[in-house]
C-alpha positions as CSV (number, residue, x, y, z in Angstrom):
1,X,0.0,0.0,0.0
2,X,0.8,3.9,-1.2
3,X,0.4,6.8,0.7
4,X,-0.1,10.1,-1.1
5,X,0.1,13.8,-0.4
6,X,-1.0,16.4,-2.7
7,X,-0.5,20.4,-2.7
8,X,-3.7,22.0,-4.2
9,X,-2.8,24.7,-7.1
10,X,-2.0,27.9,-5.5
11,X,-1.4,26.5,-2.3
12,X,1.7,25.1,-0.4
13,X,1.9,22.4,2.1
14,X,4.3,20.9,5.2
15,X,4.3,16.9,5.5
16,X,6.4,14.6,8.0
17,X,7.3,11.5,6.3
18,X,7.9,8.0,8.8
19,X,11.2,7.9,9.5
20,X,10.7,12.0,11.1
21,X,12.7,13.4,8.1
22,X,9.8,17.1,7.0
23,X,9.5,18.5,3.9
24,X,7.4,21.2,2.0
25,X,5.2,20.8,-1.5
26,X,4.8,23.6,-3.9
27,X,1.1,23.9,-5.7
28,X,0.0,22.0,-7.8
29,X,3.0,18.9,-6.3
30,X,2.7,15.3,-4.9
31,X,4.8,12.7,-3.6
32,X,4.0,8.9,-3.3
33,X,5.6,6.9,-0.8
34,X,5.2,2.7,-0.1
35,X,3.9,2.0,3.7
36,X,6.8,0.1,4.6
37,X,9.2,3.0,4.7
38,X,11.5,2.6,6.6
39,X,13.0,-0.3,4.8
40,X,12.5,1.2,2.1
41,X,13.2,5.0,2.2
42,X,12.4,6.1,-1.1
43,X,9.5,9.3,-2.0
44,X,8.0,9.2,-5.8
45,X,8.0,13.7,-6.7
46,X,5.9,15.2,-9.6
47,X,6.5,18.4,-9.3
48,X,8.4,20.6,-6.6
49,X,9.2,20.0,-3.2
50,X,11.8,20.7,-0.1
51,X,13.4,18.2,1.9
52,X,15.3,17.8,4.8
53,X,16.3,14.6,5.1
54,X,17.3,12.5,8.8
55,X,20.7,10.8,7.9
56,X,20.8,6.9,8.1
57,X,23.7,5.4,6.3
58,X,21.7,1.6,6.3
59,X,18.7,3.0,4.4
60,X,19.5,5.5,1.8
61,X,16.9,7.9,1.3
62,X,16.0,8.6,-2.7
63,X,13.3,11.0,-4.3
64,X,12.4,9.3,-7.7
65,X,11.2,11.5,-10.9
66,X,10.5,10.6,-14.1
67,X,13.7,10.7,-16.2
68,X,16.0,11.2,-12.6
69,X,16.9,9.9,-9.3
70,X,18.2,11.9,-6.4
71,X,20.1,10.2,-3.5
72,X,20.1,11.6,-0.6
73,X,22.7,11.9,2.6
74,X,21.3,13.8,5.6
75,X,20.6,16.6,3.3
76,X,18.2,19.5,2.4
77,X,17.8,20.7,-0.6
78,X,15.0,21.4,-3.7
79,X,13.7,19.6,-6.6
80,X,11.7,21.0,-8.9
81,X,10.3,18.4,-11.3
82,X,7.0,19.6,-12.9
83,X,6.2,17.1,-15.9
84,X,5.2,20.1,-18.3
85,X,9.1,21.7,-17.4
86,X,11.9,20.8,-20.0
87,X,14.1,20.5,-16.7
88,X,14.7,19.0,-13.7
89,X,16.5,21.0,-11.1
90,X,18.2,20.0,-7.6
91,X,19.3,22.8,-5.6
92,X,21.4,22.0,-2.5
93,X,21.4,23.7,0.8
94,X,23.7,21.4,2.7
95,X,24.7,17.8,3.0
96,X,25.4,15.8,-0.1
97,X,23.5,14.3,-3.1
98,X,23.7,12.6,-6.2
99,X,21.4,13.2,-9.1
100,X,21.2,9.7,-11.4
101,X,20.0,9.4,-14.9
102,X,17.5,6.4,-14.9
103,X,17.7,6.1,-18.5
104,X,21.9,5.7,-18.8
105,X,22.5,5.7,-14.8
106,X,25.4,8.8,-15.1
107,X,25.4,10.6,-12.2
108,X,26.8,14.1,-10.3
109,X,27.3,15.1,-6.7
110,X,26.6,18.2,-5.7
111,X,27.8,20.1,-2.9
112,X,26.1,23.0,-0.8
113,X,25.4,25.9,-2.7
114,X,25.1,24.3,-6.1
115,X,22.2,23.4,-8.7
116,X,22.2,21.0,-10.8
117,X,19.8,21.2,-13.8
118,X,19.4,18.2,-15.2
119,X,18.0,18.3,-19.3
120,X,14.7,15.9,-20.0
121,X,15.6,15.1,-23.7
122,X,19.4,14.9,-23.9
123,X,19.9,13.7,-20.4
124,X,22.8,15.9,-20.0
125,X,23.3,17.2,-16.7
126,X,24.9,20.4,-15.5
127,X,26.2,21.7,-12.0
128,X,26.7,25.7,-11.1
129,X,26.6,27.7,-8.2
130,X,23.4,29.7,-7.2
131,X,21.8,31.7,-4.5
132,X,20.2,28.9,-3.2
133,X,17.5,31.3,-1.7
134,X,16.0,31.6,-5.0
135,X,15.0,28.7,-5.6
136,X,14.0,27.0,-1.9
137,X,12.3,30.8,-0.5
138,X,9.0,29.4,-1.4
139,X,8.5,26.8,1.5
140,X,8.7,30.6,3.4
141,X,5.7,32.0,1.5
142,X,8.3,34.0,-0.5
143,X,8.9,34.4,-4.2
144,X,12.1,35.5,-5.3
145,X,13.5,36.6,-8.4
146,X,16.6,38.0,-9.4
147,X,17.2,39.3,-13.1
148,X,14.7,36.9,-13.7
149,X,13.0,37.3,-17.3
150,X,9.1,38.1,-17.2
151,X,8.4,35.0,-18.9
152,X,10.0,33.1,-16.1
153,X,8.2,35.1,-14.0
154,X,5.1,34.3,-15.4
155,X,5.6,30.4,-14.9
156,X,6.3,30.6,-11.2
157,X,3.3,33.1,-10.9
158,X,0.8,30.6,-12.2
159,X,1.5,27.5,-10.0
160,X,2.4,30.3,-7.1
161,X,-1.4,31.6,-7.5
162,X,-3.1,28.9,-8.9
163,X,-3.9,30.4,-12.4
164,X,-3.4,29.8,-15.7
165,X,-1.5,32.9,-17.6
166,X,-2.2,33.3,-21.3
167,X,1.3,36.1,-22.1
168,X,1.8,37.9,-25.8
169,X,4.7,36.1,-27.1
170,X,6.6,39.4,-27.2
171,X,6.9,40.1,-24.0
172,X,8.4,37.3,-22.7
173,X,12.0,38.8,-22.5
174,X,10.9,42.1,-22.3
175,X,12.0,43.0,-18.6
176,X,14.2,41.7,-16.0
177,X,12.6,41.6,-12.6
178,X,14.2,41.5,-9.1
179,X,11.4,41.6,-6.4
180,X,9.8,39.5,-4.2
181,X,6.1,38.7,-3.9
182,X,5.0,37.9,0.3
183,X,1.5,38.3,0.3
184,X,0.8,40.2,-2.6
185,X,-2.5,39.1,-4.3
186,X,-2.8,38.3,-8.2
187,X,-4.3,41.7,-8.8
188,X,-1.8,43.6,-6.8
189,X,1.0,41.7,-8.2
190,X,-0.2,42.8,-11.7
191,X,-0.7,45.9,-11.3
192,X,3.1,46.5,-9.7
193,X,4.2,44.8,-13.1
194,X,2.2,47.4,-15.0
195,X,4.7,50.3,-13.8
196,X,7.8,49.0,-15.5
197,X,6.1,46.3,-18.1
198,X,4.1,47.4,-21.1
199,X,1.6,45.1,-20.7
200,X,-2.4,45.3,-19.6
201,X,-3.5,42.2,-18.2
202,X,-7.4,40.8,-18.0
203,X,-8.8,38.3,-15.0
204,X,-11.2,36.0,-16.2
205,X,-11.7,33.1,-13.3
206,X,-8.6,31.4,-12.6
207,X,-7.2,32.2,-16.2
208,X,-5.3,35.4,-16.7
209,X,-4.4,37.3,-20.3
210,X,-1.5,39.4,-20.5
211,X,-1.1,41.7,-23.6
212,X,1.5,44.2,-24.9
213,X,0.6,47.4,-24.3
214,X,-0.2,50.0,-27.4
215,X,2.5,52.8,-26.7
216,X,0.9,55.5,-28.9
């Protein structure tokens, strides 16, 4: 038997696994675990969550996605693996993991402070060093961007709020944006893009239309 915990869209949720080790889920995220646990430490992710993981060098604990593996050590860190994403990233706040590709079984360590971003069609994987705040803020209730472009921030808007976001094609790279969003609603939040993005934006039940602005 399975047990299953789901975030609802918009929405972000804490869960305790058996063996005590917490985590967070980001909307629209679940993970699947087997009922015997503790023999068998291992948590099925679609989508994004947080984890900070109790060590125990017997039982090895691994989050399983789709086209990756991540083995953890006593560790917390982030992995974002939203099926509709071309990526998979594992951001690492401290401890010590190793990312495996199920298809070929390469693999990378990472070591606190790094991401790895790992590529769904080539399988290629890639380690750098990132603010790790970025990327692991939203278990906080905070959304943080730093030079991000607008269509990034689009993406993380939606699941953040719960929406769908229809965006003009040409405004995707239009602005860079470093700001944070705490408890900002959608309207709010649009309206502070309006000042430095020529856009007008239209709120039709949970779907969202964001246009270029006419200049003239």
């Amino acid at each position: 038997t399975y047990s299953e915990l789901t975030a609802p869209k918009g929405s972000r949720v804490q869960f305790v696994l058996p063996d005590g080790s917490t985590g967070h889920l980001n909307s629209g995220s679940t993970i699947r675990y087997a009922s015997a646990f503790h023999a068998n430490r291992k948590v099925e992710l679609s989508g994004e969550g947080y984890f900070n993981v109790i060590k125990n060098q017997k039982a090895p604990f691994v989050v399983e996605t789709d086209y990756a593996n991540i083995k953890v050590y006593g560790t917390s860190f982030n992995v974002c693996a939203y099926h509709t994403d071309e990526q998979i990233m594992t951001t690492l706040e401290s401890g010590s993991v190793e990312i495996i590709n199920k298809k070929t079984a390469a693999s990378t360590f990472l070591e606190p402070g790094q991401q790895n971003l790992f590529i769904k069609n080539s399988g290629k994987m890639e380690n750098h060093e990132v603010d790790t705040k970025l990327y692991t803020s939203w278990k906080d209730e905070l959304l943080r961007f730093n030079n991000a472009p607008f269509g990034e921030v689009v993406k993380k808007m939606e699941r953040w709020y719960g929406v769908k976001i229809i965006l003009d094609e040409s405004l995707q790279d239009s602005e860079n944006y470093t700001m944070t969003i705490k408890t900002e609603s959608l309207r709010e939040t649009l309206q502070l893009l309006q000042f430095t993005t020529p856009m007008i934006y239209k709120i039709e039940n949970d779907m969202v239309y964001i246009k270029k602005r006419n200049m003239k």
